[in-house]
N, C-alpha and C positions, 0 to 999 in steps of 0.2 A: 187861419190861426197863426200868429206870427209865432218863429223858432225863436229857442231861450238859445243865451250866448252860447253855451258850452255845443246846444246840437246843430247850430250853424257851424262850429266849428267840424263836428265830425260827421256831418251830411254827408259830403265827399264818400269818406271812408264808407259808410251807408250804403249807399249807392252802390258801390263798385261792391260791395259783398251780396246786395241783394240778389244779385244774377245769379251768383254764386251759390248760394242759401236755400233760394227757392229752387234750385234746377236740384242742387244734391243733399237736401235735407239736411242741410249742417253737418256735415260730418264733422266740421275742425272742430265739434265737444265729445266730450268720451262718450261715445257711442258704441253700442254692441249690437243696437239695430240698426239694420238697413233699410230704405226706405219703403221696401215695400211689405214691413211690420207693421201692422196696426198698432195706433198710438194707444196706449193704455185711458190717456185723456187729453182732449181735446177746448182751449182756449182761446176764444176770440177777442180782439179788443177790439170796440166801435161805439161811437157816439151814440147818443140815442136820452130816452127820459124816464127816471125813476119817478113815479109818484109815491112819495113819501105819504102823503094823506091827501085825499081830491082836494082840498085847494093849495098843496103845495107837491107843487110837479117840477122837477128840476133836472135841464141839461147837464150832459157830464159823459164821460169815457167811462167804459165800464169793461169786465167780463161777461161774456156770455149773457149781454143784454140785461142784467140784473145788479143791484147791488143788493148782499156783497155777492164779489162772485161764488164760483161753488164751492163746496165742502172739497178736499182735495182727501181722500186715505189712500196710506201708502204703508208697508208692512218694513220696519227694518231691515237694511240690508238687500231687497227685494229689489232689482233695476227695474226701472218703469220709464216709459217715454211719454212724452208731452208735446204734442205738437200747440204753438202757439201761433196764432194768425192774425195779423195785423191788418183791419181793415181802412185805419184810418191813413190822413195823409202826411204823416209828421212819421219817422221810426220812432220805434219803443223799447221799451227795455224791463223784462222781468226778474224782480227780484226773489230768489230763496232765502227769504229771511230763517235765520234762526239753524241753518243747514250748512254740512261742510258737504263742500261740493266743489271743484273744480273752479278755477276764476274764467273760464271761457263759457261755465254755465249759471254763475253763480248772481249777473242781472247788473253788473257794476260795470258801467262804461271803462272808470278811472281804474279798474283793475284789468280792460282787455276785453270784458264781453262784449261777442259784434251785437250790435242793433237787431231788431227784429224790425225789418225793412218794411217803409210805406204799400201798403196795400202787396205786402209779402208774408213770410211766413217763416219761423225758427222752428226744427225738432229740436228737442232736448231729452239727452238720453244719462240718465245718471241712478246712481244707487241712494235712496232716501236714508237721512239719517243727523244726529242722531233722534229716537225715538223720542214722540212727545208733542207738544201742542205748537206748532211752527205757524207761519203764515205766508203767503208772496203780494208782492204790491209792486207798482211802478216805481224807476228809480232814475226816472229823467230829474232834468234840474227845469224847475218855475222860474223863481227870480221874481218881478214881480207882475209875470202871469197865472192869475190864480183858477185857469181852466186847467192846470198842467200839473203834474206831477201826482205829490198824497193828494193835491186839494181835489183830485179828479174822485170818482168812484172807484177806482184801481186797486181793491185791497178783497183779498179772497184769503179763507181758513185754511189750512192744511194739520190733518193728524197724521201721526207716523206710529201705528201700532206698533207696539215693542213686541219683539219675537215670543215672549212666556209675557202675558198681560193678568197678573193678580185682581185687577180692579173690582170693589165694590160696591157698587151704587144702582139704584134701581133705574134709574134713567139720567139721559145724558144731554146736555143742550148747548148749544153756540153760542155764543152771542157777539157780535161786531159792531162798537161803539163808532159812527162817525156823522160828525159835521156837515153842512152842505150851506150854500151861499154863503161863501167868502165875502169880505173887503177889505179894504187897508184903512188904517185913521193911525194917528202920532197919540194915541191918547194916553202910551204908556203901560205898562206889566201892572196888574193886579196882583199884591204881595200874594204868596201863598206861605201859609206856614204850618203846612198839617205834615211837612217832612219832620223826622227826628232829627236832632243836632245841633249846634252852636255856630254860628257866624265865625270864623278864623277873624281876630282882631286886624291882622295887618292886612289881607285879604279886602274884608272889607271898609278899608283905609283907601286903601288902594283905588276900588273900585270906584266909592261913592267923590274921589277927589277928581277920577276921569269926567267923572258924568257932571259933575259942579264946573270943573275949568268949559266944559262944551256948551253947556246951557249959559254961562256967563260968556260966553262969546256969540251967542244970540242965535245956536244950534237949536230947532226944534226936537223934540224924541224924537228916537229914528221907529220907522216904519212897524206897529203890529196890527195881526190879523184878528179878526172878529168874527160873526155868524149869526145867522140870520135863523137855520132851522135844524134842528138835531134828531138824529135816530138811531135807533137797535135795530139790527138788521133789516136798514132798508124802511122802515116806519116810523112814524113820531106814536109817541104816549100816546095809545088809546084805539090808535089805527092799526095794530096789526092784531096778529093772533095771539092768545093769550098763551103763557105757559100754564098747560092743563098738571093738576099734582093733586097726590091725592094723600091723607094725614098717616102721619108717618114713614112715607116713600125718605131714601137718602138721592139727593139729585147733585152730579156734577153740573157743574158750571164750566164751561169754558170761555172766558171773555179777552176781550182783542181789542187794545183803543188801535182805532184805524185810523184815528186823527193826524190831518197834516202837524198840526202844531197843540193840542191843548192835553193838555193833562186831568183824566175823570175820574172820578169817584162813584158808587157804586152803594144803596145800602136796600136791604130790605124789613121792612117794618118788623119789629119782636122777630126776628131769625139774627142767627150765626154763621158766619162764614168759614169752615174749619179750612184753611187755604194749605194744599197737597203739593202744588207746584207752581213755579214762578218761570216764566217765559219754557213751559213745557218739560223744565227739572224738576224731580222732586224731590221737595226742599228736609234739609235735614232733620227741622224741627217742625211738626204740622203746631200750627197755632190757631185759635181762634177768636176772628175778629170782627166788629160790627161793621165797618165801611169797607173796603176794597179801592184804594187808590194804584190807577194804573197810568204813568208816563206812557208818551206817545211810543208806540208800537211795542209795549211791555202785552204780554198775556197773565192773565191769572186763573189756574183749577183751582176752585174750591167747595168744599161737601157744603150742601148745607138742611138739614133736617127739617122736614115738613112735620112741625110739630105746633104750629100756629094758625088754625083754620081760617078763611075770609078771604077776601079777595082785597089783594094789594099792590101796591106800586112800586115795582124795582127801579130804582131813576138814580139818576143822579145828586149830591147835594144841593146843588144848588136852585134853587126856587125859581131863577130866570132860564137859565136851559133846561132843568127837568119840563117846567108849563113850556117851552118852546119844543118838546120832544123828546129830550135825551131820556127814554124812558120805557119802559114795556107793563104788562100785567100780569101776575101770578094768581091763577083761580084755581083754590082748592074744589073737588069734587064737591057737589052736593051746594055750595057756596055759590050767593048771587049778588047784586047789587054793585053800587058804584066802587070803583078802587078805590080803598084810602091811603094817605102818606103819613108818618109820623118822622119827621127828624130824629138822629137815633146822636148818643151823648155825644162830642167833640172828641176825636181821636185824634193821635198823631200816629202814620204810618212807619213803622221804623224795621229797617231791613233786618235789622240784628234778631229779632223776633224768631226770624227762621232758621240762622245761621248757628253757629256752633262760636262758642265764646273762646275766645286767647287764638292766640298767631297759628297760621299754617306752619306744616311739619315740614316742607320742599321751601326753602328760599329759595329766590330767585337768583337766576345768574347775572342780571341787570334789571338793573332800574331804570326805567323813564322818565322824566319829571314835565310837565306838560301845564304852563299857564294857560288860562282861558280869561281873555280881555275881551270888554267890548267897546267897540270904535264907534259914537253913538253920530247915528246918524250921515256914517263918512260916506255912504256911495249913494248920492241919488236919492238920500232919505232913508236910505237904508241900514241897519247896523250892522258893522262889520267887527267878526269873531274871529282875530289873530290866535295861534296857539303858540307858545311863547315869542310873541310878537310877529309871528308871519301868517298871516291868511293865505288860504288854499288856494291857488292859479288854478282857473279854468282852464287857460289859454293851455300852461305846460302839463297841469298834472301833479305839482311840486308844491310842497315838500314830501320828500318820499323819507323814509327810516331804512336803514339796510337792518334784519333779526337773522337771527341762525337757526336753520332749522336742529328742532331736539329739543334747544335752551327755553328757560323756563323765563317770561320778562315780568317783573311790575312795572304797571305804569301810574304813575303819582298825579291825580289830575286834583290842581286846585284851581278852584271858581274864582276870581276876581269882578263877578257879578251877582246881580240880584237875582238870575234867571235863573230856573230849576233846566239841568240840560239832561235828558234821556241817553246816554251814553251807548252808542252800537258800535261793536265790532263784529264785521262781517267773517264767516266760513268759520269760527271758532267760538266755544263757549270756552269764557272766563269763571275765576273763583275772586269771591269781594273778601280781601281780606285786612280792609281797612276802611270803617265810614262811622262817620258822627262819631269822632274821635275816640273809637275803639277798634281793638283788632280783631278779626272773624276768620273766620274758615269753613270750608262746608259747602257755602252757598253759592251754586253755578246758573248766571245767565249769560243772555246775551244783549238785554238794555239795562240798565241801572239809572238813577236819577241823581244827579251830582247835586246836591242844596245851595242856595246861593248863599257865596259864599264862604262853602266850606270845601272838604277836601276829601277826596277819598284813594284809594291802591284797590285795583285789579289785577289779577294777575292772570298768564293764561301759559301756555305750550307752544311755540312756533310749529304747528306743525304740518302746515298748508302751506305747496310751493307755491312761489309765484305772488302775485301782488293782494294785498287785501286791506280793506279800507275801513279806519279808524272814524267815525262822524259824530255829531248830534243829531239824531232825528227830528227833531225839529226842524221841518224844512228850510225858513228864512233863516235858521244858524246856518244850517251845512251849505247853501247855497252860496251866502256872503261869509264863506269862509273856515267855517267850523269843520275841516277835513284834514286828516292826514292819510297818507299809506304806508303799510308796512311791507316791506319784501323780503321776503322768507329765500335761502338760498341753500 
C-alpha cells in the first residue's frame, strides 16, 4: 500500500520510536501505569473483510476485526489505559475525538503524537473526559489513497459516563453511520440546502467568480468522492439485526456519522426525535425534530418515543443510499412483516434550535478571522482549501497560531464556498456564538457545519498546552489544505 506524503515524511521518525514504544510501553504520554498494568482495553488495527451483507464484502482496516470498532465506556475523571496494536505495515495514528487529553495522546501527528508503529504497539494512559458521547477514528492523511484514513473502517464509539448520571430512558442504542467503496469522479458537489441561513452576498461573489475564472480557463472540477455501498453499524438496510422496541418504551439514540466525507440524515416514519445532546453536550434547549442531520464526524443523542407500532425503516433521506444501505430496521414487539418508509415533510436543520438566543456574557479576548477559499482543482485534480489564503504544509506543519493560555478567542470563520465544511477543533469543546446571522450562546461542541457561504463565530478557552489542530473533517478538505494549529503557551 503506497504511503500518503505526510507519512513518508515522518516514517523516519516512526521508526526510531518504534524500538522505543514497543520495548517501554509509551511512557512519553501521561502515564500513571507501568507496563506491567493490565490494559483496561485492548485495540488492534488489521486488515481483514467486513461483510456488510453476503453479496457485499469489503476490504478495509478495522479495529478489532470488525466494524465499527468496540463500544469504548469509560467513567469521568476515571484514568484508564489502552493498549493499541498495530498489526499492519504502514504506522497509525489514533484519534480521541471529542476529548481533552494531552497532544502526545491526543492521535494528531501535526500536534506531536508519535505514530503507533508498523506491526508495534502504543499504551495509552490518560484520564477520560469530558463526559458524553465521544468517539476515536484514524487520523492519518489519504490524499488520494482511498484505502487510508476515514475511508478505512477506522472509526469506533466511545461513552464517557458522567460521575452522577440522571438519565432516562428505557433503553439505549449506537448507532455508526458509514460509507464503504470509495471513488473519485469531477462530477461536482451536490447543492445541499437543508442547513439554516442565508448565503453572505459578497462571500458568495467571491466564491462563484473563483470557480467561473477556473472553468473558463478550461480547469475541470477538482476531485469529489462517491460510494458504492452504505451501512449502520457495519450492515446494509435489511441485513442486520433489527432494533427490537416495544410501544411505549423511551429509547436513546446515539448516532455517529463516521463518514470520510458525506454529510447524513436520519428520519424515522411517524416518530420524533427529541434531540438531548449534540457531539455528547447537552444542549441547552431539548427540541424536537422529524430528520436528524449529522456533518461528518458530528454525534447526535436523541429520545425518541415508541409510540407508533410496525415495523419501519430508520434510513437515510435519500432514496439512492437509503436502497444502497444507509439504513437499519426498528420492529416493535408483537409486529411483523416488511419494513416500510414514508419521507417525513422537508426540514431545514438549524443549530439555533438548541441554543440560547442573544450574545454570550464572556467576550472574548481576541478574535480570529479565518477565510475559507477553494483553489478548484489546483493540485493534481484536487481542490485546494487556503484559510485566508495559505493552505496547510505537510511538509512544515505551518501555519501555526500562537493563543494564550486562560484567554478566551473567537474565531470568525467565513465560507467563500459552496461546500458545507464540519468544523473540528481538537482537545477543546467550543461555544457557537454566532451562525445564520444570529447570535447564540449556550451551545458547546466540537464539530459544527459552516454553510456555504455563510459565516459563523466559535468561541472557546485556550486551555490545553501545547499544540492543537484546527481542521475540516472532511478528509479531501483537511488533506489539501483545510488545517491550522493553535499553540497554547
Amino acid at each position: 500500500m503506497p504511503l500518503s506524503r505526510r507519512d513518508a515524511l515522518r516514517l523516519a521518525g516512526a521508526s526510531v520510536l518504534a524500538g522505543a514504544v514497543v520495548g517501554c510501553d509509551a511512557q512519553t504520554v501521561t502515564s500513571e501505569a507501568g507496563p506491567s498494568r493490565k490494559a483496561d482495553h485492548t485495540l488492534r488495527i488489521a486488515t481483514g473483510r467486513v461483510e456488510l451483507a453476503p453479496d457485499t464484502v469489503v476490504s478495509t482496516t478495522t479495529y478489532n476485526g470488525g466494524f465499527p470498532g468496540p463500544l469504548l465506556r469509560f467513567t469521568e475523571g476515571r484514568p484508564v489505559v489502552v493498549d493499541v496494536h498495530n498489526d499492519t505495515a504502514t504506522p497509525e495514528l489514533l484519534h480521541w475525538h471529542g476529548q481533552r487529553v494531552p497532544a502526545g495522546v491526543d492521535g494528531s501527528a501535526e500536534e506531536g503524537t508519535p505514530y503507533i508503529p508498523a506491526h508495534g504497539m502504543r499504551r495509552l494512559s490518560f484520564t477520560p473526559g469530558p463526559a458524553g458521547f465521544r468517539f476515536y477514528h484514524t487520523h492519518v492523511t489519504a490524499l488520494g489513497d482511498l484505502t487510508r484514513a476515514t475511508y478505512s473502517g477506522q472509526a469506533g464509539p466511545v461513552y464517557i459516563e458522567p460521575k452522577a448520571n440522571p438519565g432516562s430512558y428505557d433503553q439505549e442504542v449506537f448507532l455508526t453511520l458509514k460509507e464503504f467503496q470509495p471513488s473519485l469522479s469531477h462530477g461536482g458537489d451536490v447543492p445541499q440546502t437543508f442547513l439554516a441561513g442565508s448565503p453572505v452576498p459578497d462571500l458568495k461573489r467571491r466564491g462563484e467568480q473563483a470557480m467561473a475564472g477556473s472553468l473558463a480557463r478550461g480547469m475541470p472540477r477538482g476531485y469529489e468522492v462517491g460510494y458504492r455501498a452504505f451501512s449502520v453499524n457495519g450492515r446494509k438496510l435489511g441485513h442486520g439485526p433489527p432494533i427490537r422496541v416495544r410501544t411505549g418504551q423511551r429509547v436513546l439514540l446515539h448516532v455517529l456519522n463516521a463518514s470520510a466525507t458525506e454529510i447524513r440524515s436520519l428520519a424515522l416514519p411517524g416518530h420524533t426525535f427529541t434531540v438531548v445532546a449534540l457531539d455528547g453536550n447537552p444542549v441547552p434547549r431539548r427540541a424536537d425534530v422529524p430528520v436528524l442531520w449529522i456533518g461528518t464526524a458530528e454525534r447526535v443523542s436523541a429520545l425518541v418515543e415508541m409510540n407508533h407500532p410496525g415495523v419501519w425503516v430508520l434510513g437515510d433521506l435519500s432514496d439512492d443510499d437509503r436502497n444502497a444501505g444507509m439504513g437499519t430496521v426498528v420492529e416493535y414487539a408483537g409486529r411483523s412483516g416488511s419494513p416500510r418508509w414514508s419521507a417525513p415533510p422537508a426540514f431545514t436543520w438549524d443549530y439555533r434550535a438548541f441554543a440560547r438566543p442573544g450574545p454570550a456574557a464572556q467576550r472574548p479576548d481576541r478574535t480570529i478571522d479565518l477565510l475559507v477559499e477553494k483553489r478548484n482543482a489546483a493540485d493534481g485534480g484536487f481542490n485546494v482549501w487556503p484559510l485566508n489564503g495559505v493552505p496547510f504544509s505537510l511538509d512544515t506543519d505551518r501555519p501555526v497560531l500562537d493563543v494564550e493560555r486562560g484567554k478566551r478567542y473567537r474565531m470568525r470563520l467565513r465560507n467563500a464556498s459552496d461546500d458545507i465544511h464540519p468544523l473540528h477543533l481538537h482537545r477543546h469543546t467550543f461555544e457557537i456564538t454566532h451562525i445564520a446571522g444570529t447570535p447564540t450562546h449556550g451551545l458547546r461542541k466540537d464539530v459544527v457545519m459552516l454553510g456555504g457561504y455563510q459565516s459563523l463565530d466559535l468561541d472557546f478557552t485556550a486551555d490545553q498546552p501545547g499544540l492543537s489542530l484546527f481542521h475540516c473533517h472532511q478528509q479531501l478538505h483537511m488533506d489539501y489544505g483545510f488545517m491550522i494549529l493553535l499553540r497554547c503557551s
